[in-house]
DSSP file (Angstrom, degrees, kcal/mol; ACC not computed):
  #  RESIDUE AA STRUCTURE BP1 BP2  ACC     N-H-->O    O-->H-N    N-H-->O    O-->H-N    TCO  KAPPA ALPHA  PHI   PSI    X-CA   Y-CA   Z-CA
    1    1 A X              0   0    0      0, 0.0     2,-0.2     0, 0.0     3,-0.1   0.000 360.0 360.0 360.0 142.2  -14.9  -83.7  -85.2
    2    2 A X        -     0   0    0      1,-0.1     3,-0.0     3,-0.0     2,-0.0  -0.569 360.0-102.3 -83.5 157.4  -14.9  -80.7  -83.2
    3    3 A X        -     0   0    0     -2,-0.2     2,-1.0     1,-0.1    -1,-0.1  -0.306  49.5-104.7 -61.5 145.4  -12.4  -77.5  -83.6
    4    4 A X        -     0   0    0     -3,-0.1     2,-0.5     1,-0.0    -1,-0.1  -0.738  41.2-140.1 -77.9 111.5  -10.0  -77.8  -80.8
    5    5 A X        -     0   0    0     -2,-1.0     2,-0.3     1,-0.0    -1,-0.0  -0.716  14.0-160.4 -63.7 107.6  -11.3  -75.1  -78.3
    6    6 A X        -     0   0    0     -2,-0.5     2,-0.5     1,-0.0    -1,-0.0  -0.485  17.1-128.6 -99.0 144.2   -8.7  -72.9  -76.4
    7    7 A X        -     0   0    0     -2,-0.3     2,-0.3     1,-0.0    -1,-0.0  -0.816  20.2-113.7 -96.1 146.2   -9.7  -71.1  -73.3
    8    8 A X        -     0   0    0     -2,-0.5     2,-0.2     1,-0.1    -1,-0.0  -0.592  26.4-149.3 -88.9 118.5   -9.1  -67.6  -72.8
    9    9 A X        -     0   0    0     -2,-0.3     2,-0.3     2,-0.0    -1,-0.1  -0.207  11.9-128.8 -88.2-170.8   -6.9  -67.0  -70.3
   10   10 A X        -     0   0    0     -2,-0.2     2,-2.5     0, 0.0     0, 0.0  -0.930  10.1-132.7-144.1  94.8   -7.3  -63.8  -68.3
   11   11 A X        +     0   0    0     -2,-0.3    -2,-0.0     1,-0.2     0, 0.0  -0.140  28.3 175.9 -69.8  66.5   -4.1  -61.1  -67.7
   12   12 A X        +     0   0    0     -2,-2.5    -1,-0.2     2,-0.0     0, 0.0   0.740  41.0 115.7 -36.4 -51.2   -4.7  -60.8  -63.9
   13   13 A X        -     0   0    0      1,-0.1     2,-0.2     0, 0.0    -2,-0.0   0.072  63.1-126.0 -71.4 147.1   -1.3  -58.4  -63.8
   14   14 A X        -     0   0    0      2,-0.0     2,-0.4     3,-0.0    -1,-0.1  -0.586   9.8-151.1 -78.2 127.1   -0.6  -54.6  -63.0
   15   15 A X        +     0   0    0     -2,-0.2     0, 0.0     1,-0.1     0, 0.0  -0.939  23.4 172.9 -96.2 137.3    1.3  -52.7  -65.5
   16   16 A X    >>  +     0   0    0     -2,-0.4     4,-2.6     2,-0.1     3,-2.2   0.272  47.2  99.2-122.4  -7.4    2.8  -50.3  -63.1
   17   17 A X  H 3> S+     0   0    0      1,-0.3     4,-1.1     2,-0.2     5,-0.1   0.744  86.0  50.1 -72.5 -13.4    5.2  -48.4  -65.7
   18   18 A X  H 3> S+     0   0    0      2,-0.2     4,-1.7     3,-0.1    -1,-0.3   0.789 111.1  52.5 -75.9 -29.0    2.8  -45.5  -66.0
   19   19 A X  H <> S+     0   0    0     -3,-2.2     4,-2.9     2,-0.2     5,-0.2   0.837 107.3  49.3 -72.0 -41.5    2.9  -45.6  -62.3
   20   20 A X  H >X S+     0   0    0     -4,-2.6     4,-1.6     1,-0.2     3,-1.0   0.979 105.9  56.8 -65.4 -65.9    6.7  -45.4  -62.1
   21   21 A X  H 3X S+     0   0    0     -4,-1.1     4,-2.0     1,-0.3     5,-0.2   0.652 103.8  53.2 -50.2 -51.8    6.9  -42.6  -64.4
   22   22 A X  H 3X S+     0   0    0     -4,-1.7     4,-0.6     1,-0.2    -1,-0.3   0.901 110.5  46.0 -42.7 -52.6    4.6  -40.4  -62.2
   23   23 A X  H <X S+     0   0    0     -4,-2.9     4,-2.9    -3,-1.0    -2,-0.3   0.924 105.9  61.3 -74.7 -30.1    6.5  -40.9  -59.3
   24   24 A X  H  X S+     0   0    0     -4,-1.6     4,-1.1    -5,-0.2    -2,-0.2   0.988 114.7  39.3 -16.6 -87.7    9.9  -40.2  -61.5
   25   25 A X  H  < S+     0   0    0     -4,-2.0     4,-0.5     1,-0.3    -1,-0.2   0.536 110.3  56.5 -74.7   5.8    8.5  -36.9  -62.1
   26   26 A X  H  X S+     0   0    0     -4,-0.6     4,-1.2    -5,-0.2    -1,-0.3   0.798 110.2  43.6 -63.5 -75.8    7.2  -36.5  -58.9
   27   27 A X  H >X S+     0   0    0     -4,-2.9     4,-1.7     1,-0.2     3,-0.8   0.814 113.3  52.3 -40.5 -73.9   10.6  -37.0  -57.3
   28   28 A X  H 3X S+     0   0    0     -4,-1.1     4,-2.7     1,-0.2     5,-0.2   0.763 111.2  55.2 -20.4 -68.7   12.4  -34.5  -60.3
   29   29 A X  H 3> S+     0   0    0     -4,-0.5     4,-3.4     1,-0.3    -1,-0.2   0.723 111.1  35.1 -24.8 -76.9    9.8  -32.0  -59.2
   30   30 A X  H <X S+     0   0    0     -4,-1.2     4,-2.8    -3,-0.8    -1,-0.3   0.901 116.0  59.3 -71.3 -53.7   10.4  -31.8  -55.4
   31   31 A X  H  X S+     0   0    0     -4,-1.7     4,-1.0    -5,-0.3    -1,-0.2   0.951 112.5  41.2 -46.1 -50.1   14.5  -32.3  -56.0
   32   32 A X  H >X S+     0   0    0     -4,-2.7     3,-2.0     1,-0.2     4,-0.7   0.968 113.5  49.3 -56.2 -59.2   14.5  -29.2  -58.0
   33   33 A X  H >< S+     0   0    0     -4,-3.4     3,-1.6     1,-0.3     4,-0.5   0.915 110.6  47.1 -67.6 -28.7   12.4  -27.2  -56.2
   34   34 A X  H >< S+     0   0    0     -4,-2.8     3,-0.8     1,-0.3    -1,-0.3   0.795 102.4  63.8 -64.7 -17.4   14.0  -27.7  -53.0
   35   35 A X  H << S+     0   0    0     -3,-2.0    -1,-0.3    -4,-1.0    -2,-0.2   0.505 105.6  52.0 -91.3  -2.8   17.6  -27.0  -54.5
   36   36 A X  T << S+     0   0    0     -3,-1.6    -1,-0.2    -4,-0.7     2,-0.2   0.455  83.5 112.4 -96.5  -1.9   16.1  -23.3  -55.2
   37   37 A X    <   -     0   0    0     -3,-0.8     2,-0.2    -4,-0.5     3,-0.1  -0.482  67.4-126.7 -71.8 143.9   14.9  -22.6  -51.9
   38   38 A X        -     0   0    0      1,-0.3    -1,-0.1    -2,-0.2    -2,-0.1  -0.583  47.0 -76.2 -94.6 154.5   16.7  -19.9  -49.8
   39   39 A X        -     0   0    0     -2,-0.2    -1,-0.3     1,-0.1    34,-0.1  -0.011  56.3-131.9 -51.2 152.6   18.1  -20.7  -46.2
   40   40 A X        +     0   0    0     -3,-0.1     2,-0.7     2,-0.1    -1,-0.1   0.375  56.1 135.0 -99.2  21.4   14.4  -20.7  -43.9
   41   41 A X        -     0   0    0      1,-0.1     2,-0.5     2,-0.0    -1,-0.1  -0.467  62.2-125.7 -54.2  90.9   15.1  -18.5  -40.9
   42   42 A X        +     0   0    0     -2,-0.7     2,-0.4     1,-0.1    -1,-0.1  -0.202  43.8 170.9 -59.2  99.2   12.0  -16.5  -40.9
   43   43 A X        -     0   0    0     -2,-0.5     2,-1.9    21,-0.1    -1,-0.1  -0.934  36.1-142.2-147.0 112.4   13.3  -12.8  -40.9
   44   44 A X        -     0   0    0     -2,-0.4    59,-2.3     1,-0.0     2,-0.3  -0.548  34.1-164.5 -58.8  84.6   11.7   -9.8  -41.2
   45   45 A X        -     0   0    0     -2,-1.9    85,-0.5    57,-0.2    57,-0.1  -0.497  20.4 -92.3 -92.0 150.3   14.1   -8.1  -43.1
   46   46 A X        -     0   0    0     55,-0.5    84,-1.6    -2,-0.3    -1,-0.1  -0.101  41.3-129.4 -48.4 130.6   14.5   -4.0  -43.9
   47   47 A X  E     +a  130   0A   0     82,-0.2     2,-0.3     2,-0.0    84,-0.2  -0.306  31.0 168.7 -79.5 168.9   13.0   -2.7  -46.7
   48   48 A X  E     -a  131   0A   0     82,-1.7    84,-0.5     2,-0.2    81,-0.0  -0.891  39.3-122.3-166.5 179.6   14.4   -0.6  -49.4
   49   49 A X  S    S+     0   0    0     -2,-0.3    82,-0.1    82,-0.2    85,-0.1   0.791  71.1  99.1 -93.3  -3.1   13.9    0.6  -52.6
   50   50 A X  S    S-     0   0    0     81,-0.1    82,-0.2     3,-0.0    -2,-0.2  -0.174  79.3-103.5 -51.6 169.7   17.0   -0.6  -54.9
   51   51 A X        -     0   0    0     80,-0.1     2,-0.3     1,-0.1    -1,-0.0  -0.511  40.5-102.7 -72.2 153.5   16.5   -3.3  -56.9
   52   52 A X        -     0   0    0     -2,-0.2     2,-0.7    76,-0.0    -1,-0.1  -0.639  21.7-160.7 -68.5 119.5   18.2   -7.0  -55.7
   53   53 A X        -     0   0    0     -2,-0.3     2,-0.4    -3,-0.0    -3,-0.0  -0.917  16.7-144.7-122.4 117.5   21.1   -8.1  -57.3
   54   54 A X        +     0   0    0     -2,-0.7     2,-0.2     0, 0.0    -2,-0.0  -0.344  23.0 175.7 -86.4 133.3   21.1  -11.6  -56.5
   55   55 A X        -     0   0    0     -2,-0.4     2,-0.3    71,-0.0    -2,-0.0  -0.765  36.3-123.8-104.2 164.8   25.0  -13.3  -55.8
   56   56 A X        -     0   0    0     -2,-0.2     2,-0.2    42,-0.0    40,-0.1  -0.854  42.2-133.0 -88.6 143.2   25.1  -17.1  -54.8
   57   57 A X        -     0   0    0     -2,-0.3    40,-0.2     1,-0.2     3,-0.1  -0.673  22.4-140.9 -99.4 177.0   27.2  -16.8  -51.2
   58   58 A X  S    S-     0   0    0     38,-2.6     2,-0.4     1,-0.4    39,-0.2   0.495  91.4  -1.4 -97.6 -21.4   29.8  -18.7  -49.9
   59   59 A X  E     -b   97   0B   0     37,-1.2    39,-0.9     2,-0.0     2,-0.4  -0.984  59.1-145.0-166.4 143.4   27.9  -18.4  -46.3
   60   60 A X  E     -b   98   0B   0     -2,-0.4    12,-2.8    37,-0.2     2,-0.4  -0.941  14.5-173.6-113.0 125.8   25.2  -17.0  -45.1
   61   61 A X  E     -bC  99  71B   0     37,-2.1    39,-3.3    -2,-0.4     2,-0.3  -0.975  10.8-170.2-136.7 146.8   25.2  -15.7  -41.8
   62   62 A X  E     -bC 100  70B   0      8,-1.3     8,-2.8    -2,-0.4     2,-0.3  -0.924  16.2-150.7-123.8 146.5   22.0  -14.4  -40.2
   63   63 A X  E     -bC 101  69B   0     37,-2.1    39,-1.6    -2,-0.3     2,-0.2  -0.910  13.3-160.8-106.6 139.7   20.8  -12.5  -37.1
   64   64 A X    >   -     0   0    0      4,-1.0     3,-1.9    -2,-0.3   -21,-0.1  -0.673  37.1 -96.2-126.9-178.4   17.4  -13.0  -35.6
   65   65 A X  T 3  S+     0   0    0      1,-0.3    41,-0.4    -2,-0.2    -1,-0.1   0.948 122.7  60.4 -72.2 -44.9   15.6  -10.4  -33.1
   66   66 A X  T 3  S-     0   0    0      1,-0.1    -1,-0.3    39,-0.1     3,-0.1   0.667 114.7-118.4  14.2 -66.9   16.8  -12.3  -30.2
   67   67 A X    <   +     0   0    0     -3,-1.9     2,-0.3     1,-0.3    -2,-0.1   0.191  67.5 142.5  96.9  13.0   20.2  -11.7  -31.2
   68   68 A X        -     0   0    0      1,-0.1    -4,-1.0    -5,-0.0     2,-0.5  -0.508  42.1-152.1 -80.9 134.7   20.8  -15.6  -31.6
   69   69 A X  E     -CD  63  76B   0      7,-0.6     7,-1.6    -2,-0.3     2,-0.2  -0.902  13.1-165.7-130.2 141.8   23.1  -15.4  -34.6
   70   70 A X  E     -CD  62  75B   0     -8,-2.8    -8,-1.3    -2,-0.5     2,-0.6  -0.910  15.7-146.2-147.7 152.5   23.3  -18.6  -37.3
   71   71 A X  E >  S-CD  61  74B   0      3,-2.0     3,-1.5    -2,-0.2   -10,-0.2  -0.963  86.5 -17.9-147.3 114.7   25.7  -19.3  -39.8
   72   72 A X  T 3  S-     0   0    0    -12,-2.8     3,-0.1    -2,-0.6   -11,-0.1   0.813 126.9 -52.7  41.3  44.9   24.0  -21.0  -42.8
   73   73 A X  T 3  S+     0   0    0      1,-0.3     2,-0.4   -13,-0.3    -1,-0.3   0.173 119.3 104.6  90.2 -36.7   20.6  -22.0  -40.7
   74   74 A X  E <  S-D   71   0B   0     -3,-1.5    -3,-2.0     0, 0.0    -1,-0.3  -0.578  84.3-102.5 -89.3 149.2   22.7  -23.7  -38.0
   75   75 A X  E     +D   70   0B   0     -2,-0.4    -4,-0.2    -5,-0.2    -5,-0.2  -0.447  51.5 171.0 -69.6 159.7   23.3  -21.7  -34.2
   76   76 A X  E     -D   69   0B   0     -7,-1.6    -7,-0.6    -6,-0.1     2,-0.1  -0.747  21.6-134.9-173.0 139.6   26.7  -20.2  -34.2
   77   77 A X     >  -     0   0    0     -2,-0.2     4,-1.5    -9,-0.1    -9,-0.0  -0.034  37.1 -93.7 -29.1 158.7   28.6  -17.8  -31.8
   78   78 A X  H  > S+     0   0    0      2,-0.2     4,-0.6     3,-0.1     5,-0.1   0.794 127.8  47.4 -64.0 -38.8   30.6  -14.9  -32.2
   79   79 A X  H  4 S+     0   0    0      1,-0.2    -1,-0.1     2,-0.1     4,-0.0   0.849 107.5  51.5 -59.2 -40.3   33.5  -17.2  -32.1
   80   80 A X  H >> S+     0   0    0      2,-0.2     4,-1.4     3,-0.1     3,-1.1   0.931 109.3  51.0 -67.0 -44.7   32.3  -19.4  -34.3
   81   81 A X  H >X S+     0   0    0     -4,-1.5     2,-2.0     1,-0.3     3,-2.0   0.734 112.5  52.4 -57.1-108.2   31.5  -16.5  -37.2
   82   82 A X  H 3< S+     0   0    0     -4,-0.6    -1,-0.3     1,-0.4    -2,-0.2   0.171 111.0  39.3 -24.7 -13.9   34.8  -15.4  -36.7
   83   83 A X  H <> S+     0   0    0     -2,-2.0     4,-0.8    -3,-1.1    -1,-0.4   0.532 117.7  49.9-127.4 -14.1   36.6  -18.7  -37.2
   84   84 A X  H <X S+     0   0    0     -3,-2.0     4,-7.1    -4,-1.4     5,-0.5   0.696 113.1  48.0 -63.6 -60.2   34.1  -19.8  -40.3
   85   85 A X  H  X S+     0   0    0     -4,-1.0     4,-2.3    -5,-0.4    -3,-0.1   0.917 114.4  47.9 -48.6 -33.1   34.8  -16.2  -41.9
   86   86 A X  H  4 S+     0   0    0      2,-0.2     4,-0.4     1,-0.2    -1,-0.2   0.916 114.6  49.4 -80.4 -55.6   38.8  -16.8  -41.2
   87   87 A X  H  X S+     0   0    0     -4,-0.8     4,-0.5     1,-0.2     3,-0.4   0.756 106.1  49.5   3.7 -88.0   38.3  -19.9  -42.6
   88   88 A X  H >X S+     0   0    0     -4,-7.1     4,-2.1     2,-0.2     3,-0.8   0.928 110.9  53.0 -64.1 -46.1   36.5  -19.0  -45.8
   89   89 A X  H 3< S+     0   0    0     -4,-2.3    -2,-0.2    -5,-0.5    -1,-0.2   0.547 106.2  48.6 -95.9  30.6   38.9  -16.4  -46.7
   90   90 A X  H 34 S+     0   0    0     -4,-0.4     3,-0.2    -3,-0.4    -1,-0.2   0.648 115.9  42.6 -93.7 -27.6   41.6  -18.2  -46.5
   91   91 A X  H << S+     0   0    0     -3,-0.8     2,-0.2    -4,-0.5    -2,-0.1   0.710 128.9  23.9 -86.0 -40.1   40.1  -21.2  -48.7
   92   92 A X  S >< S-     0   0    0     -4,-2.1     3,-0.9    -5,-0.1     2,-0.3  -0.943  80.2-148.8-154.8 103.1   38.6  -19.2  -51.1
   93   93 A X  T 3  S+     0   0    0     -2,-0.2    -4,-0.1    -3,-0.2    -3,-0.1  -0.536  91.2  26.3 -64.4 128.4   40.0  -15.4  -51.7
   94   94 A X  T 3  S+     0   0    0     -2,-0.3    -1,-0.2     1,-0.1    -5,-0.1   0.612  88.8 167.2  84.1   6.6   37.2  -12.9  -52.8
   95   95 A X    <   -     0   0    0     -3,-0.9    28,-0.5    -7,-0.2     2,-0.4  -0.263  29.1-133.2 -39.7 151.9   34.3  -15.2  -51.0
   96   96 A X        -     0   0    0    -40,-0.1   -38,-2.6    26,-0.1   -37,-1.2  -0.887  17.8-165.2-104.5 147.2   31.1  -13.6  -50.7
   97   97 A X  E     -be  59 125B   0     27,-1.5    29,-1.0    -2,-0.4     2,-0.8  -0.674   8.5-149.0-120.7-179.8   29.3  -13.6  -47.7
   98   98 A X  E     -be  60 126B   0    -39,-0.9   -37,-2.1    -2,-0.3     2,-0.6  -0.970  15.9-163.4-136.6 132.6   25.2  -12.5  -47.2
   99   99 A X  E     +be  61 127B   0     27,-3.3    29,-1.3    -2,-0.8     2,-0.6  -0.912  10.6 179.2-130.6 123.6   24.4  -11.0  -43.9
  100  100 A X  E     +b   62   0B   0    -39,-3.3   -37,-2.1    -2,-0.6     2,-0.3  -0.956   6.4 173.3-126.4 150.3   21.0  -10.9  -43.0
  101  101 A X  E     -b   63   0B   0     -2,-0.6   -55,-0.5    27,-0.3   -37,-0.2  -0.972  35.5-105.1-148.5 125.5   19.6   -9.6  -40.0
  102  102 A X    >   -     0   0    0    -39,-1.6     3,-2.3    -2,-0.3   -57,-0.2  -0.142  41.2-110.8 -63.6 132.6   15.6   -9.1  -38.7
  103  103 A X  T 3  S+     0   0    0    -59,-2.3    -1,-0.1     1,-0.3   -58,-0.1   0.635 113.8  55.0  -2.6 -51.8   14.6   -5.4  -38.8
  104  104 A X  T 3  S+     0   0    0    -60,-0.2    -1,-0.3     2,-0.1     2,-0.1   0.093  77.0 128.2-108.9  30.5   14.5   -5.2  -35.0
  105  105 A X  S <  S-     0   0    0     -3,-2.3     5,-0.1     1,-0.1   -40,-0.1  -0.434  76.5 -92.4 -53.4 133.8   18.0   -6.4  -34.2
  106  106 A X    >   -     0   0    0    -41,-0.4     3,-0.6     1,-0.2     4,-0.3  -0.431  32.1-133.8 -83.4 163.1   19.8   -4.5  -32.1
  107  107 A X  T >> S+     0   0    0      1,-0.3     4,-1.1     2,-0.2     3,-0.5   0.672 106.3  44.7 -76.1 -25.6   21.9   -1.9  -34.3
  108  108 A X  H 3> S+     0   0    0      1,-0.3     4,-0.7     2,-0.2    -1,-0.3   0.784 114.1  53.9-109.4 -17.6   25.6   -2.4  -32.3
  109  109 A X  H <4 S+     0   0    0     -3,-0.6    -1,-0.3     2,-0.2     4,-0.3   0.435 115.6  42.0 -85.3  -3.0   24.9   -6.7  -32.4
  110  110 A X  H <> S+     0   0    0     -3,-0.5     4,-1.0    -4,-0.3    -2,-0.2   0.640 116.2  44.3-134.4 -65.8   24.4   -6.1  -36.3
  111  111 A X  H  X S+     0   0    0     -4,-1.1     4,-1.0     1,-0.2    -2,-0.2   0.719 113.7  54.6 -73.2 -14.1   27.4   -3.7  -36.8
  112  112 A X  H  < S+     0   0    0     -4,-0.7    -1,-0.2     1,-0.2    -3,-0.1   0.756 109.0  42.8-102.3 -16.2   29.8   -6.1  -34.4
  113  113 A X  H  > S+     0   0    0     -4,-0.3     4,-1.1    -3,-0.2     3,-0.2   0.562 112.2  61.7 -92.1  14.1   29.3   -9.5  -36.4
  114  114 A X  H >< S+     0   0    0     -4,-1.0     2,-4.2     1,-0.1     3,-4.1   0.866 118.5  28.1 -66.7-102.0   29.8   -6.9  -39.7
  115  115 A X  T 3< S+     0   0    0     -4,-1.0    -1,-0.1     1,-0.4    -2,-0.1  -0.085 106.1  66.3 -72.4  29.2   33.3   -6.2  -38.3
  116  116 A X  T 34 S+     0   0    0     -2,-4.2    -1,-0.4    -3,-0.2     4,-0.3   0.545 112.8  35.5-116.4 -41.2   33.5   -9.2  -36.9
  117  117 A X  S XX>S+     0   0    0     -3,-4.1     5,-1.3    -4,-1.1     3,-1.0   0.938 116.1  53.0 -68.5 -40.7   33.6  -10.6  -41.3
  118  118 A X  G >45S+     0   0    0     -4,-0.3     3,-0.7     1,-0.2    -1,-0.1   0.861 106.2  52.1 -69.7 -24.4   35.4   -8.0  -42.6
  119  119 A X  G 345S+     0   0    0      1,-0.2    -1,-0.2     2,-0.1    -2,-0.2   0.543 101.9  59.2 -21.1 -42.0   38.2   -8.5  -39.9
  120  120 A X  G <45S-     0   0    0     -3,-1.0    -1,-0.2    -4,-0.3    -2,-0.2   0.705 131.7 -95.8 -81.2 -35.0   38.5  -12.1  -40.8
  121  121 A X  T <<5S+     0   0    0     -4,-0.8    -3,-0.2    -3,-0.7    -2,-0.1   0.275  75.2 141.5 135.4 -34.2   39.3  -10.8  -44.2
  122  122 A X      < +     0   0    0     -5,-1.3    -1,-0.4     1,-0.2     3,-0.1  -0.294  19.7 173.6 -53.0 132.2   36.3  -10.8  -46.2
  123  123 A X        +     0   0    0    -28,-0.5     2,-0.4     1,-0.2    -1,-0.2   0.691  57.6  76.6-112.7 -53.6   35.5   -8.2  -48.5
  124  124 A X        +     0   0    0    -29,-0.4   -27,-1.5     1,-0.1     2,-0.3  -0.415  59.7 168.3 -56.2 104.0   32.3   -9.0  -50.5
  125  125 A X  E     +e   97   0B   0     -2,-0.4     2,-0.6   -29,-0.2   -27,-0.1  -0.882   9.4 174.8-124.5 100.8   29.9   -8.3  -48.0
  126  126 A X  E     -e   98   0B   0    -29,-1.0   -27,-3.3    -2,-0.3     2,-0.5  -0.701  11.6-158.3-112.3 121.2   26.2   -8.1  -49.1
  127  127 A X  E     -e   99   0B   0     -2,-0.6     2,-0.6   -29,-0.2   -27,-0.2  -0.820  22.3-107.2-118.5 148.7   23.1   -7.7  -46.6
  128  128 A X        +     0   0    0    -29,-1.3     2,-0.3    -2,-0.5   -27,-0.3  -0.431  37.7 162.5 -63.4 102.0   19.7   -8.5  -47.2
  129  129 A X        -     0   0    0     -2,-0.6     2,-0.2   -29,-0.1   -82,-0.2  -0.803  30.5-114.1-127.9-175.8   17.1   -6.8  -47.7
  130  130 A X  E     -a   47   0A   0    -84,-1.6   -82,-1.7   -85,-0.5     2,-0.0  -0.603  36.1-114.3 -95.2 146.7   13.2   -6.7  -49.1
  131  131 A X  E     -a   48   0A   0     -2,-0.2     2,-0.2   -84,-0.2   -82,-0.2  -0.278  29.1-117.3 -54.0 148.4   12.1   -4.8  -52.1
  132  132 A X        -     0   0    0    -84,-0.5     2,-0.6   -82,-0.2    -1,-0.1  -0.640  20.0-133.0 -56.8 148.8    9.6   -1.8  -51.6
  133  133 A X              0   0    0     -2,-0.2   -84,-0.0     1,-0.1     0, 0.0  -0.978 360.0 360.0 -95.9 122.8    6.4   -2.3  -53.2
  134  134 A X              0   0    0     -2,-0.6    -1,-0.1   -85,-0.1   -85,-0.0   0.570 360.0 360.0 -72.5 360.0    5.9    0.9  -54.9
């Protein structure tokens, strides 16, 4: 008699769990970094030579050379800044706000949405600028 002979079956299937795991930490990757990104309105801003002391803000409101004025990345009004700002310090006393505004903005559209936050109520008012490179 012969040995009973078994045939070798073949495991035609994809282990994908190495695969999953790469794209896991893909995904972590790209969530993190995007939560570190700063609003993207591309704005030349005025240099100087203090150092940056970074706050988180409550709002960001930016001016671009235009004079089109945006209130965390979304278009906004004078009306609108003014009813955001009222808003925010009413909700939350001691908000901070970030004003940034491009280099070549004109100087009295810069200085009227400044008085346009501290009006509102706001006192922590911080604007943006770029480092020197020494």
């Amino acid at each position: 008699m012969k040995p009973f002979l078994r045939r070798k079956t073949l495991n035609a299937g994809l282990d994908i769990t190495p695969l999953m795991d790469i794209v896991f930490q893909l995904l972590l990757f790209f969530i993190l970094t995007s939560a570190f990104l700063e609003p993207g309105l591309p704005l030349e801003l005025p240099n100087s030579p203090r150092e940056n002391e970074r706050t988180e803000p409550d709002m960001v409101v930016s001016i671009d050379t235009d004079g089109g004025i945006f209130i965390n990345d979304a278009p906004a009004t004078l009306e609108a800044v003014e009813a955001a700002a009222s808003a925010l310090a009413r909700e939350k006393p001691g908000a901070g706000v970030i004003l940034r505004g491009d280099e070549r903005v004109r100087y009295g559209g810069f200085f009227e949405v400044l008085d346009i936050i501290r009006n509102a109520g706001i006192t922590t008012i911080s604007l943006a600028y770029e480092n020197q490179e020494s």
